[in-house]
N, CA, C and O atoms as CSV, one atom per row, in Angstrom:
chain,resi,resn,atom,element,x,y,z
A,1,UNK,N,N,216.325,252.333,171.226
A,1,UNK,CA,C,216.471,253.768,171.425
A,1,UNK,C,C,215.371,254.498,170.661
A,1,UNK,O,O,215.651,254.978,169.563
A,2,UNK,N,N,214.118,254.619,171.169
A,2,UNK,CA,C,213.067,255.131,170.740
A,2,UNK,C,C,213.122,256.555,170.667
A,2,UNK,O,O,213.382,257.087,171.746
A,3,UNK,N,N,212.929,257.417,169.574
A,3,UNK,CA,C,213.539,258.702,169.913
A,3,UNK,C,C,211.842,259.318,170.731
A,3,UNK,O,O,211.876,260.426,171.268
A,4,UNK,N,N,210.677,258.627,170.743
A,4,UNK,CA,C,209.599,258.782,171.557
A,4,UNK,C,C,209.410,258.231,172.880
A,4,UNK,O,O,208.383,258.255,173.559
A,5,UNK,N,N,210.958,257.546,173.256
A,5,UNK,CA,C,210.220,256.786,174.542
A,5,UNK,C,C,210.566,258.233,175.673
A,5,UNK,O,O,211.161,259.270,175.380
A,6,UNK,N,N,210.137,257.953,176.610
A,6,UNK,CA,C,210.121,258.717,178.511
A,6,UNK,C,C,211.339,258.173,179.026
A,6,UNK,O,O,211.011,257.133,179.597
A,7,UNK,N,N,212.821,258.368,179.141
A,7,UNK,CA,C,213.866,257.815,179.775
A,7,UNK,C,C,213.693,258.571,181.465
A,7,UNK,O,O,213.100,259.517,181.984
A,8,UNK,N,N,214.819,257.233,181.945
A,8,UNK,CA,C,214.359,257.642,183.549
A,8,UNK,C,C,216.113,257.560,184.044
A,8,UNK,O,O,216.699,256.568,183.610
A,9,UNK,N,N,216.824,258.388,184.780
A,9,UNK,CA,C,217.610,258.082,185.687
A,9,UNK,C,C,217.686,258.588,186.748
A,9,UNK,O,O,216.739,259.352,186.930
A,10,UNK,N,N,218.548,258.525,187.783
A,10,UNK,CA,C,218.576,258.902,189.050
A,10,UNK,C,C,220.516,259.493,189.498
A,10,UNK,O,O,221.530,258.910,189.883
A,11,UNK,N,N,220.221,260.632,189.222
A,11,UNK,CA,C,221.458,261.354,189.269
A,11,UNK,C,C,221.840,261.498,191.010
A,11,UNK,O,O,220.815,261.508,191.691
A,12,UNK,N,N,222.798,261.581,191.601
A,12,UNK,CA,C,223.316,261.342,192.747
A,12,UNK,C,C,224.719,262.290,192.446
A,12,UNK,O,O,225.250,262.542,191.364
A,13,UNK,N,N,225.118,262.727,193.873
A,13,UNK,CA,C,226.498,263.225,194.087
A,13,UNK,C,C,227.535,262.291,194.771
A,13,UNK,O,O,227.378,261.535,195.729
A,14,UNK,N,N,228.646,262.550,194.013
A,14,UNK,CA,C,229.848,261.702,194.666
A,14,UNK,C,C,230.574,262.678,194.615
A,14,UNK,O,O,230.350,263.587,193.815
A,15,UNK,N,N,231.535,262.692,195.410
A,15,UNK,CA,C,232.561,263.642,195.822
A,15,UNK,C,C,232.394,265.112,195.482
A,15,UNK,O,O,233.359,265.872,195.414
A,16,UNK,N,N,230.906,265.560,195.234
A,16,UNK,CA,C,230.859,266.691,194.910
A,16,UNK,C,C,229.806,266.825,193.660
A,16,UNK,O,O,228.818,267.544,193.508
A,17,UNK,N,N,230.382,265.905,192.888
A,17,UNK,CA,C,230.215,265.678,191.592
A,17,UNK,C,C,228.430,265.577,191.062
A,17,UNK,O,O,227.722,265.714,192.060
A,18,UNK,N,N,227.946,265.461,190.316
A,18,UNK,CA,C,226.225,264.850,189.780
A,18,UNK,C,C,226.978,263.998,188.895
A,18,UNK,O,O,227.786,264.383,188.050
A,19,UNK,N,N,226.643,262.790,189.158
A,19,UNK,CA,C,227.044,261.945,188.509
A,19,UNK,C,C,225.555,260.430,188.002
A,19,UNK,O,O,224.647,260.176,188.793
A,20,UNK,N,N,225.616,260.104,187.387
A,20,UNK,CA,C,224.389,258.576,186.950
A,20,UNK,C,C,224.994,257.265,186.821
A,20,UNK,O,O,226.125,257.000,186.414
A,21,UNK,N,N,224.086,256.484,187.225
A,21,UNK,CA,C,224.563,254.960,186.301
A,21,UNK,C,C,223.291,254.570,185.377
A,21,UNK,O,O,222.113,254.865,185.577
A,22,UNK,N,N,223.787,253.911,184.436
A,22,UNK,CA,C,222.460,253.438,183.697
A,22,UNK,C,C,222.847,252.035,183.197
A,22,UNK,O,O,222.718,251.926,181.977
A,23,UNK,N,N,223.414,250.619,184.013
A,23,UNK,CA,C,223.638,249.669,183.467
A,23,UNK,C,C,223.403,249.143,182.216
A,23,UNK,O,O,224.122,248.389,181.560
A,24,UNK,N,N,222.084,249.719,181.888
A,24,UNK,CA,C,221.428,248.836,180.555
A,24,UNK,C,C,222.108,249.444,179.327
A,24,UNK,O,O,221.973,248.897,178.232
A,25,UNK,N,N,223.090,250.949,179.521
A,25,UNK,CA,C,223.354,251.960,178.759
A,25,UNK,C,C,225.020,251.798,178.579
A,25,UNK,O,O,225.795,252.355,177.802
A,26,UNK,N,N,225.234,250.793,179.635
A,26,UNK,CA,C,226.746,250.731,179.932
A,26,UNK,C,C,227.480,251.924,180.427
A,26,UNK,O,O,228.536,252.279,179.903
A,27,UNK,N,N,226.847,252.652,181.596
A,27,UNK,CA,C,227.493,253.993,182.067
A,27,UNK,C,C,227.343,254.109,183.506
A,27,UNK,O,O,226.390,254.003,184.278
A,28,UNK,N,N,228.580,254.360,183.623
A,28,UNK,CA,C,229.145,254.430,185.309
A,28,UNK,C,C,229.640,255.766,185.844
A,28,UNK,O,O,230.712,256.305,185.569
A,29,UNK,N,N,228.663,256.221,186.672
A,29,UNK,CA,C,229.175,257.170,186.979
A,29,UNK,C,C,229.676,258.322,186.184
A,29,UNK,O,O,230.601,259.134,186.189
A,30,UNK,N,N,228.276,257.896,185.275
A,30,UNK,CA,C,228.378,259.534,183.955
A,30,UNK,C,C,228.285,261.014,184.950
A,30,UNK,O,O,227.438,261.529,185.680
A,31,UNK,N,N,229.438,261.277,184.576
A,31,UNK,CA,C,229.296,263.016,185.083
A,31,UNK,C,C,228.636,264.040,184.251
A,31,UNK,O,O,228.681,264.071,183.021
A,32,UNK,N,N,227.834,265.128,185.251
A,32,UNK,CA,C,227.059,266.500,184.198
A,32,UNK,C,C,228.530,267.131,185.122
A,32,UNK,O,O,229.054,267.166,186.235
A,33,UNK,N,N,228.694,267.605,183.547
A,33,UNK,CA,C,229.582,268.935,183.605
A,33,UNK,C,C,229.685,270.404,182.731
A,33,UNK,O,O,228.619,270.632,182.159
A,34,UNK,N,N,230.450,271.171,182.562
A,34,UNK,CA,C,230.080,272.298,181.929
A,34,UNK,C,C,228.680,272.971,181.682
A,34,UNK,O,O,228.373,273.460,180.595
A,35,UNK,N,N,227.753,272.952,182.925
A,35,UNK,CA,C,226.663,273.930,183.561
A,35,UNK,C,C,225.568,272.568,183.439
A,35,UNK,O,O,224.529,272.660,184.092
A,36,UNK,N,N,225.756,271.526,182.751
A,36,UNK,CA,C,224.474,270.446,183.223
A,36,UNK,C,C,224.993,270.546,184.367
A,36,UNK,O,O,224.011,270.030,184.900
A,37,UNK,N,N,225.757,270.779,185.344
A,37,UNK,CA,C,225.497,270.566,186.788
A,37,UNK,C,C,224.654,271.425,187.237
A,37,UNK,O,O,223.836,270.980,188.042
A,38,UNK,N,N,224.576,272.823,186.898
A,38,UNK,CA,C,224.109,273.873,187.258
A,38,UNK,C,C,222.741,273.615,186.776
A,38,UNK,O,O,221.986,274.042,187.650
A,39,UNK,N,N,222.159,273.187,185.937
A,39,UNK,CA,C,221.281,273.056,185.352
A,39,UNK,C,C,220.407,272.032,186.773
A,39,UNK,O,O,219.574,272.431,187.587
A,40,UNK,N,N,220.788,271.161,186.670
A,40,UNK,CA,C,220.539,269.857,187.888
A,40,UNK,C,C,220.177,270.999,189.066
A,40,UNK,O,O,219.083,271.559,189.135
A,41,UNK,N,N,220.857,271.143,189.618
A,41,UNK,CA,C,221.054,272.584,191.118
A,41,UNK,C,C,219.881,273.292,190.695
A,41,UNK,O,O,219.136,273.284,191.675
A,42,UNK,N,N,219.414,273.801,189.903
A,42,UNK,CA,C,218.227,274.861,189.113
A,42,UNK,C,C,217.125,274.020,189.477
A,42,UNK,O,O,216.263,274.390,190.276
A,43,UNK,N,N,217.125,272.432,188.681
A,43,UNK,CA,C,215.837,272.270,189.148
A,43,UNK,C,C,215.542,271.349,190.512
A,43,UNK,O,O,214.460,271.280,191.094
A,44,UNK,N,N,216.526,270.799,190.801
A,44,UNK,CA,C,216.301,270.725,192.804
A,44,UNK,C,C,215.627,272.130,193.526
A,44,UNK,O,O,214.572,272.308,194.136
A,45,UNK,N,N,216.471,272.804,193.249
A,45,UNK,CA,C,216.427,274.121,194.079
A,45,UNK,C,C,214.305,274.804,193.519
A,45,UNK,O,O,213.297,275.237,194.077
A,46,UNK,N,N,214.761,274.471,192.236
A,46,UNK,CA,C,212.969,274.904,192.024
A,46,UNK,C,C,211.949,274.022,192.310
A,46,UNK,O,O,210.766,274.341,192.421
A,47,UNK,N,N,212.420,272.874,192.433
A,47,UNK,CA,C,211.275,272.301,192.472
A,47,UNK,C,C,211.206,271.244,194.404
A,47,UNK,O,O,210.391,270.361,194.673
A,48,UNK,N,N,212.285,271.760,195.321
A,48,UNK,CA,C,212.549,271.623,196.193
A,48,UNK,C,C,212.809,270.086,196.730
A,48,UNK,O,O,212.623,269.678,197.877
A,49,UNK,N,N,213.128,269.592,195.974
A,49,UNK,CA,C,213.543,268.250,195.812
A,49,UNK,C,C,214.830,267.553,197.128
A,49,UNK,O,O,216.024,267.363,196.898
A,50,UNK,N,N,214.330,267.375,198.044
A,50,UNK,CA,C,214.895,266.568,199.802
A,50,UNK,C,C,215.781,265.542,199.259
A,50,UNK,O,O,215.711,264.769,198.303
A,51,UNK,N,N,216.774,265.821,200.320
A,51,UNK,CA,C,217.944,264.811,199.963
A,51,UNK,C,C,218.405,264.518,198.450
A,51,UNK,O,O,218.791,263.387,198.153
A,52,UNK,N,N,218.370,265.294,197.733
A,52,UNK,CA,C,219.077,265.221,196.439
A,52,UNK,C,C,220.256,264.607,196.076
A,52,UNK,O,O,220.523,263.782,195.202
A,53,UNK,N,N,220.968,265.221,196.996
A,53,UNK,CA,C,222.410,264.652,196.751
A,53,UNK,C,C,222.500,262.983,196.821
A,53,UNK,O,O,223.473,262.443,196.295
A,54,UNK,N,N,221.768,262.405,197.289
A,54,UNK,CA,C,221.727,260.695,197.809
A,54,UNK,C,C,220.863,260.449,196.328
A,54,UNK,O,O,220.869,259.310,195.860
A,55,UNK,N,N,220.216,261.409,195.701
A,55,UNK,CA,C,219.760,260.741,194.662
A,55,UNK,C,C,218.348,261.026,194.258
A,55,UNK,O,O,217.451,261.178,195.087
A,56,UNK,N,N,218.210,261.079,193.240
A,56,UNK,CA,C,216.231,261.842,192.995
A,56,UNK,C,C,216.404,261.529,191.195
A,56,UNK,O,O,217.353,261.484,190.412
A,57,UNK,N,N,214.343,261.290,191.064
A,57,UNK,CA,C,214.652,260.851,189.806
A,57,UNK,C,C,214.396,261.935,188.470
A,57,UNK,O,O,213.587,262.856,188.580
A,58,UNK,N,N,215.089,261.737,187.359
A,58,UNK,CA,C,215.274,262.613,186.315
A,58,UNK,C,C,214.416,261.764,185.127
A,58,UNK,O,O,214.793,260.743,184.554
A,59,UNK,N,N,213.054,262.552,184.921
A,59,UNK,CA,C,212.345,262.017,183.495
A,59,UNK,C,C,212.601,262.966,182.391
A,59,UNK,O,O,212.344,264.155,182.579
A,60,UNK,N,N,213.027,262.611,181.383
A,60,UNK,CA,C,213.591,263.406,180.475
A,60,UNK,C,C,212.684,262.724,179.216
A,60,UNK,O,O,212.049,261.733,179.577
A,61,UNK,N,N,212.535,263.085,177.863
A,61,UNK,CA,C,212.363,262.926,176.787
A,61,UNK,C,C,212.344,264.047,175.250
A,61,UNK,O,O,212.798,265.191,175.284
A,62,UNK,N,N,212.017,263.713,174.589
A,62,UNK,CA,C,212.233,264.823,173.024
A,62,UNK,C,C,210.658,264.983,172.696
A,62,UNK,O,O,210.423,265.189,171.506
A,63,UNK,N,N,209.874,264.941,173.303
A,63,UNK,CA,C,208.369,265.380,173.285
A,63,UNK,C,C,207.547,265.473,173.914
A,63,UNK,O,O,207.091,264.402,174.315
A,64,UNK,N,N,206.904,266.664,174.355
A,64,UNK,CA,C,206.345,266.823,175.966
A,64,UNK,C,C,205.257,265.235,176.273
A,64,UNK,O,O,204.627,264.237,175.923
A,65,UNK,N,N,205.545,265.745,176.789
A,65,UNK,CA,C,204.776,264.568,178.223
A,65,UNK,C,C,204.007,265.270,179.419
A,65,UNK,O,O,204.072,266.468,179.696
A,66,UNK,N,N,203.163,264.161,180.171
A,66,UNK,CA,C,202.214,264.749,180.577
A,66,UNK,C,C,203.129,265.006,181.839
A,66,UNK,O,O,204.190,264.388,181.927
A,67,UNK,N,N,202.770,265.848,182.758
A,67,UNK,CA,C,203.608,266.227,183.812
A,67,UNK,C,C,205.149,266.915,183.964
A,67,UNK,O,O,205.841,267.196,184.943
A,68,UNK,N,N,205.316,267.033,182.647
A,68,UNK,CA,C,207.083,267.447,182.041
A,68,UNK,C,C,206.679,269.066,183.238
A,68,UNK,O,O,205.610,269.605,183.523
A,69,UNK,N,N,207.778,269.294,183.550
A,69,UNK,CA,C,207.944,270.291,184.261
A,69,UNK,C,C,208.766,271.593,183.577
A,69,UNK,O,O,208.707,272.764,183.952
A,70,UNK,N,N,209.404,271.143,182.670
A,70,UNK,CA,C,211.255,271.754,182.381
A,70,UNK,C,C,211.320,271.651,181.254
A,70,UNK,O,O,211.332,270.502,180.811
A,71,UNK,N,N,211.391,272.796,180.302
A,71,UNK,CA,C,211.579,272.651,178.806
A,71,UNK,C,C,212.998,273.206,178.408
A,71,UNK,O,O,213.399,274.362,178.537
A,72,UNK,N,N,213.706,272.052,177.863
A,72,UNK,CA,C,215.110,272.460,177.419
A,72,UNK,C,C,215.538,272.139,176.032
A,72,UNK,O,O,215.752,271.022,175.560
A,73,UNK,N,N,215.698,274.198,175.013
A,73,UNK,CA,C,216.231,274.026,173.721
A,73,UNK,C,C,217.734,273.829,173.302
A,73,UNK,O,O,218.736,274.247,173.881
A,74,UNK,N,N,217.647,273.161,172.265
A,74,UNK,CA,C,219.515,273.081,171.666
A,74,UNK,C,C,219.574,273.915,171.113
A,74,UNK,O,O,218.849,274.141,170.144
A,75,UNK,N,N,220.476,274.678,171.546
A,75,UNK,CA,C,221.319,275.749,170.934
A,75,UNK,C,C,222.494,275.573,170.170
A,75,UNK,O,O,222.670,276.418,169.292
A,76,UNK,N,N,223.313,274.713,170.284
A,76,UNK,CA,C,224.814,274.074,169.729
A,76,UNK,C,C,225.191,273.070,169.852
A,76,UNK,O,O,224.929,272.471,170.895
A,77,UNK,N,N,225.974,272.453,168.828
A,77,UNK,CA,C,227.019,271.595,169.070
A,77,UNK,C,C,228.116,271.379,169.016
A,77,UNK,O,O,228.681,271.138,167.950
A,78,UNK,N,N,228.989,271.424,170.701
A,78,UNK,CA,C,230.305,271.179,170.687
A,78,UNK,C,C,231.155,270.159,170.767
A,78,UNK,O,O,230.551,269.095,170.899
A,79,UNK,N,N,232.489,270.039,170.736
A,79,UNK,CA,C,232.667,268.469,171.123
A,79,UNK,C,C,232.456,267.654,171.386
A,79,UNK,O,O,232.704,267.110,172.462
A,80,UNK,N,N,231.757,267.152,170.226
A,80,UNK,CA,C,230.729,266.057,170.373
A,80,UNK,C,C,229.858,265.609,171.446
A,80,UNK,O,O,229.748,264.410,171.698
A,81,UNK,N,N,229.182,266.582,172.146
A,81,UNK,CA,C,228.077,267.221,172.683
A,81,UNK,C,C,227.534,267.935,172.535
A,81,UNK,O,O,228.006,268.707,171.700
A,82,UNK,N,N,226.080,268.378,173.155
A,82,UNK,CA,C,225.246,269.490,172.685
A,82,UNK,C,C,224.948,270.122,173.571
A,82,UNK,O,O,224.728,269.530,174.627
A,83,UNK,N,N,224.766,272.142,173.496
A,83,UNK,CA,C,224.071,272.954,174.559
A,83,UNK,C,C,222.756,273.182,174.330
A,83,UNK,O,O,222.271,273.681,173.315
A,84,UNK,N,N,221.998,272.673,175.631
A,84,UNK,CA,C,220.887,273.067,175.864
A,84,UNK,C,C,221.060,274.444,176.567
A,84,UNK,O,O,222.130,274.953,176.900
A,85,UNK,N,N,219.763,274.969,176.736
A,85,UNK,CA,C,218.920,275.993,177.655
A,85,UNK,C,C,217.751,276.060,177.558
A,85,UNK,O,O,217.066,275.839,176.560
A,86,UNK,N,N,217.191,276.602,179.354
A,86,UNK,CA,C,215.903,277.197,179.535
A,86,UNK,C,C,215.325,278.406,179.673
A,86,UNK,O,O,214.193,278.779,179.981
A,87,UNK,N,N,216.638,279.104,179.294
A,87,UNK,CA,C,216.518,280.856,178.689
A,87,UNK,C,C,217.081,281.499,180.279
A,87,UNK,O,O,217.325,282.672,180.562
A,88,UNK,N,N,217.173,280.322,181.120
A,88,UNK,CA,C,218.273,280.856,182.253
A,88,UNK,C,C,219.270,280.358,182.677
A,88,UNK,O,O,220.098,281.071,183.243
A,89,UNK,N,N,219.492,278.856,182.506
A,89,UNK,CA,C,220.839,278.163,182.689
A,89,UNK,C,C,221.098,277.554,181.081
A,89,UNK,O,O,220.184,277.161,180.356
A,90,UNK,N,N,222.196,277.568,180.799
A,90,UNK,CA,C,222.770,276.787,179.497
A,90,UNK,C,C,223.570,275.671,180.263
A,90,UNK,O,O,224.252,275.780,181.282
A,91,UNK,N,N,223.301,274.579,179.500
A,91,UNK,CA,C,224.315,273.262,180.115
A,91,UNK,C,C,225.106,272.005,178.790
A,91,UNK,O,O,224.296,271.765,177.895
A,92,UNK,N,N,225.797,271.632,178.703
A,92,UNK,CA,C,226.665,270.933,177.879
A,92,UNK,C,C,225.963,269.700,178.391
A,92,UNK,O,O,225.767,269.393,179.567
A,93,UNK,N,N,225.573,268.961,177.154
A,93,UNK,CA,C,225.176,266.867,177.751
A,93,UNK,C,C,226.129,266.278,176.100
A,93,UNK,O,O,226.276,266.459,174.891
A,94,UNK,N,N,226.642,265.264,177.640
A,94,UNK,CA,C,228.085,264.509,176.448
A,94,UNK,C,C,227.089,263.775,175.312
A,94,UNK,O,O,225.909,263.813,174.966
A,95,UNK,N,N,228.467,263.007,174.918
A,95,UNK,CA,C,228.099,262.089,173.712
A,95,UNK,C,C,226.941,260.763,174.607
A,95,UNK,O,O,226.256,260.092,173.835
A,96,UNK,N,N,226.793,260.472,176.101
A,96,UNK,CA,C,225.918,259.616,176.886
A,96,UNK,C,C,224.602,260.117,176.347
A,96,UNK,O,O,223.625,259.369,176.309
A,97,UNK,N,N,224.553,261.405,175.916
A,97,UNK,CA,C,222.974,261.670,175.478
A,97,UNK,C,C,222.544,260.789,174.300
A,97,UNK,O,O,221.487,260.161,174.346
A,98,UNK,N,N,223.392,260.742,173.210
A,98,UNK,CA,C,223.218,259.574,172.172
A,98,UNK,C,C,222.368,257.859,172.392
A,98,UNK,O,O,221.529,257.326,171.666
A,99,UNK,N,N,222.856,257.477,173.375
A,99,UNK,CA,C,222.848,256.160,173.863
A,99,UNK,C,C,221.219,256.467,174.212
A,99,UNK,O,O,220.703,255.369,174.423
A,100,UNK,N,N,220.338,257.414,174.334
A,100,UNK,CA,C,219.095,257.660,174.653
A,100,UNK,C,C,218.145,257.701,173.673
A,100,UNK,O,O,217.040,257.161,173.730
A,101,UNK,N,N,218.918,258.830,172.099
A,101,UNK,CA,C,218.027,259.400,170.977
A,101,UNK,C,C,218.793,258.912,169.568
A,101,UNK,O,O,220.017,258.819,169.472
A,102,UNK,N,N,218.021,258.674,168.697
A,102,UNK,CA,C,218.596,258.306,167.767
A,102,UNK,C,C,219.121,259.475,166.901
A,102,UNK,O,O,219.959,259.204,166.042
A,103,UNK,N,N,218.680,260.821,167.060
A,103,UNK,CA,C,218.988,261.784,166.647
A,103,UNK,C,C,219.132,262.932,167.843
A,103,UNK,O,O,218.446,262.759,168.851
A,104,UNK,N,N,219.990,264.088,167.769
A,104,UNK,CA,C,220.049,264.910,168.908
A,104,UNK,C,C,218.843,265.233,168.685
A,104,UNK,O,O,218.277,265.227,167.591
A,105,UNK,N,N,218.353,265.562,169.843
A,105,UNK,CA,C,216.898,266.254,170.124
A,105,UNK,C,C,216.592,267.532,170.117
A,105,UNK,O,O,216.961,268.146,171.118
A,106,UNK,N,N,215.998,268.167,169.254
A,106,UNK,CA,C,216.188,269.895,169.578
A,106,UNK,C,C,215.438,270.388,170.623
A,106,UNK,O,O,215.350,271.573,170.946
A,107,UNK,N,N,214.662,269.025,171.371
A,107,UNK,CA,C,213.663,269.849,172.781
A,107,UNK,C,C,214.519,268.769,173.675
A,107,UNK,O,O,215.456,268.126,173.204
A,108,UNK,N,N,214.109,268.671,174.900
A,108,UNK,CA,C,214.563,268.043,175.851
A,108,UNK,C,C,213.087,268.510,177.272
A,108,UNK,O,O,213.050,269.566,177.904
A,109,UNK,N,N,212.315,267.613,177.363
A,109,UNK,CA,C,211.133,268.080,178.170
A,109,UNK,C,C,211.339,267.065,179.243
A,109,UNK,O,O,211.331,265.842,179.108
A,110,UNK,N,N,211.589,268.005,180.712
A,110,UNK,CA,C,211.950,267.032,182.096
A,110,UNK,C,C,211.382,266.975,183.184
A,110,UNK,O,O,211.112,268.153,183.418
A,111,UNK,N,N,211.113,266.530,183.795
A,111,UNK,CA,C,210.236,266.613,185.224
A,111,UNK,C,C,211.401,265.830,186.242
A,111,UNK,O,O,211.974,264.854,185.758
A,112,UNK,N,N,211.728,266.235,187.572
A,112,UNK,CA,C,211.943,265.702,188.682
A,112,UNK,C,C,211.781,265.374,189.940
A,112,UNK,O,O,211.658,266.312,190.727
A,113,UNK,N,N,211.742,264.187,190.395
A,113,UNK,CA,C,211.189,263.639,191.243
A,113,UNK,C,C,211.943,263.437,192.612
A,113,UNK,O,O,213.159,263.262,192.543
A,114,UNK,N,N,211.158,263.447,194.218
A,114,UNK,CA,C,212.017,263.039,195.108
A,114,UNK,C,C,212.399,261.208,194.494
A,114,UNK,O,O,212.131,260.731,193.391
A,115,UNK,N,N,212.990,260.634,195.506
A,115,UNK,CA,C,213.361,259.434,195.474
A,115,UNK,C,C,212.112,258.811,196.121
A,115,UNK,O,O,211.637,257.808,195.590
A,116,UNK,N,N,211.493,259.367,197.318
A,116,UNK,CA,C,210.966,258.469,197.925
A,116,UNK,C,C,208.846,258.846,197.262
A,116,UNK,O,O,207.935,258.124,197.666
C-alpha cells in the first residue's frame, strides 16, 4: 500500500447501485454511497464517458499525476470514513479507501477512462 502508487478500478452499476471489485483488496461489490455516487455521475457526465454503467476505469491517487483530470480535498471525518470535495459535489469514501493509503489522503487526484 504505497501511499505514492496510481490505483486503478473499474466501477460498474448493479441494480442501480456504483458498485467495484478489487480481488487483490478482498472487495466485492464495494458500494459509493452518501454523494461518492454523485460524485461518479459528475465525472461521467463531464467527461462523457459511453456505456458507464457496464463499467469505465477510475485512476485515483494522493499526488497529482500526469493526466489526473479531478482534484478531490478532505474535508472530514465521519464514521470511519472520509468527505471529500471538488468545491461542487461532496462525497463520503468508506473505510475500503484504507486498503489503498497508508494514511487518509488529504488530496485525492483522478482521471476517468472509457472501458474500451
Amino acid at each position: 500500500m504505497d501511499q505514492n502508487s496510481i490505483h486503478i478500478i473499474i466501477p460498474y452499476k448493479l441494480g442501480g447501485q456504483w458498485v467495484f471489485d478489487d480481488a487483490e483488496k478482498y472487495l466485492h461489490r464495494e458500494a459509493f454511497v452518501a454523494g461518492a455516487d454523485a460524485m461518479l455521475d459528475q465525472l461521467i457526465q463531464k467527461y462523457n464517458i459511453k456505456n458507464a454503467n457496464m463499467g469505465f476505469i477510475l485512476i485515483f491517487a494522493s499526488i497529482p499525476y500526469p493526466d489526473h483530470t479531478s482534484k478531490y480535498v478532505w474535508t472530514r471525518a465521519q464514521a470511519d470514513g472520509n468527505w471529500y470535495t471538488d468545491g461542487e459535489t461532496e462525497g463520503w469514501l468508506c473505510p475500503a479507501l484504507m486498503k489503498y493509503f497508508n494514511e487518509v489522503p488529504k488530496e485525492l487526484y483522478v482521471k476517468v477512462k472509457d472501458l474500451s
